[in-house]
C-alpha positions as CSV (number, residue, x, y, z in Angstrom):
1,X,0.0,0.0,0.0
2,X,0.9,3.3,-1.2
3,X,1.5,5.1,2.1
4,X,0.6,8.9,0.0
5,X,-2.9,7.7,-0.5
6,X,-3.7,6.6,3.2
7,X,-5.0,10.2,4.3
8,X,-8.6,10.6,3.3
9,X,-8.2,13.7,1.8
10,X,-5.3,12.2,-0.4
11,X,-7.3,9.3,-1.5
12,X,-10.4,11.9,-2.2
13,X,-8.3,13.7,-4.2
14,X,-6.8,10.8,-6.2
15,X,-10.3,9.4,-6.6
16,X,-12.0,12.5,-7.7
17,X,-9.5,13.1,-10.7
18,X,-9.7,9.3,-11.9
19,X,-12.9,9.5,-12.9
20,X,-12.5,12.8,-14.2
21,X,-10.2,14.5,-16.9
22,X,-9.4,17.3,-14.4
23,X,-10.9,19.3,-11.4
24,X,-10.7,23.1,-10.2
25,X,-9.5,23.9,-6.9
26,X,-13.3,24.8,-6.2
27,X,-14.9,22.1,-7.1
28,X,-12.2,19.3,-5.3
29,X,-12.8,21.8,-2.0
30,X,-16.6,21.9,-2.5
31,X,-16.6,17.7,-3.4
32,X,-14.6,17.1,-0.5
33,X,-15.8,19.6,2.5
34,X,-11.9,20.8,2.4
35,X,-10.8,24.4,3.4
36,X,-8.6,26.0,1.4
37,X,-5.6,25.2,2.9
38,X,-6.3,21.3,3.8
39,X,-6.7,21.2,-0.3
40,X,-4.4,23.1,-0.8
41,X,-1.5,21.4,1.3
42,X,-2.7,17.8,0.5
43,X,-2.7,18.4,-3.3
44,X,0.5,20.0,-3.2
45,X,2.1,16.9,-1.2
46,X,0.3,14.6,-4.3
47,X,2.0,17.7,-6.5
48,X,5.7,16.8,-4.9
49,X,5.1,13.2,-5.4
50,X,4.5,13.4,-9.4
51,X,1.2,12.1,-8.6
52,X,-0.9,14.7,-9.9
53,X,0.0,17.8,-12.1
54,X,-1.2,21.9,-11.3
55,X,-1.7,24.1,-14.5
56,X,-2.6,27.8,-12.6
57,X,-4.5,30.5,-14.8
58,X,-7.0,33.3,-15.3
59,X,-10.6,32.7,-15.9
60,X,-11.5,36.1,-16.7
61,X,-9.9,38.2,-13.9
62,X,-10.2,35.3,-11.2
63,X,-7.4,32.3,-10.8
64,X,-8.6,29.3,-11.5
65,X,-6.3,26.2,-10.6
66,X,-6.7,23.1,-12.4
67,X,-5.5,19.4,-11.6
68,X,-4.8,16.0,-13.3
69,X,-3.7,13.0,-12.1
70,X,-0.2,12.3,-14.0
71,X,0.2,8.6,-15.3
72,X,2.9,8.1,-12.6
73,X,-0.5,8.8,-10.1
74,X,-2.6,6.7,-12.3
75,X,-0.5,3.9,-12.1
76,X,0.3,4.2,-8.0
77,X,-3.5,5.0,-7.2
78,X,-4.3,1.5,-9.5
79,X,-1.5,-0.2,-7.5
80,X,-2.6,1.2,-4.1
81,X,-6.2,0.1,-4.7
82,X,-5.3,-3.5,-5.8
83,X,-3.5,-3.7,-2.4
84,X,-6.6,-2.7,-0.8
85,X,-8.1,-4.7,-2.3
86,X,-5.8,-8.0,-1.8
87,X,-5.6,-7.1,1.9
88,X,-9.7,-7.6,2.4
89,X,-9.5,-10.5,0.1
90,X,-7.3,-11.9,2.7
91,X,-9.4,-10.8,5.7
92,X,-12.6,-13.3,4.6
């Protein structure tokens, strides 16, 4: 197991852009009842890691802040959950 993806914001995170192309700092802190600098912090530890990627612009006059998980993250988040999943498998 991935020890990155054991927070539950972290696996929130991870989760949220899998099944997505990419999510906005809003909507990731609105999805996951996060304040702005729980997000913030985890996604820049998932950032560090090469996990996910941060593209910053201007919508309009406002910032907007844009994340995707990276293949690297893909293929750790697929790993980590397989683990999960082989540890309950065991547990029965």
């Amino acid at each position: 197991m991935n020890k990155a993806f054991e927070s539950r914001t972290r696996l929130g995170i991870m989760s949220v852009l899998m099944v997505n192309d990419d999510a906005d700092f809003t909507t990731l802190k609105q999805l996951l009842e996060l304040t702005d600098g729980n997000l913030a912090s985890h996604a820049r530890a998932l950032e560090d890691q090469g996990y996910i990627s941060c593209e910053k612009r201007f919508v309009g006059r406002k910032p907007n802040t844009v994340y995707r998980v990276t293949p690297k993250g893909r293929e750790a988040f697929k790993e980590h959950l397989a683990a999960l999943e082989q540890f309950v498998k065991e547990q029965k």
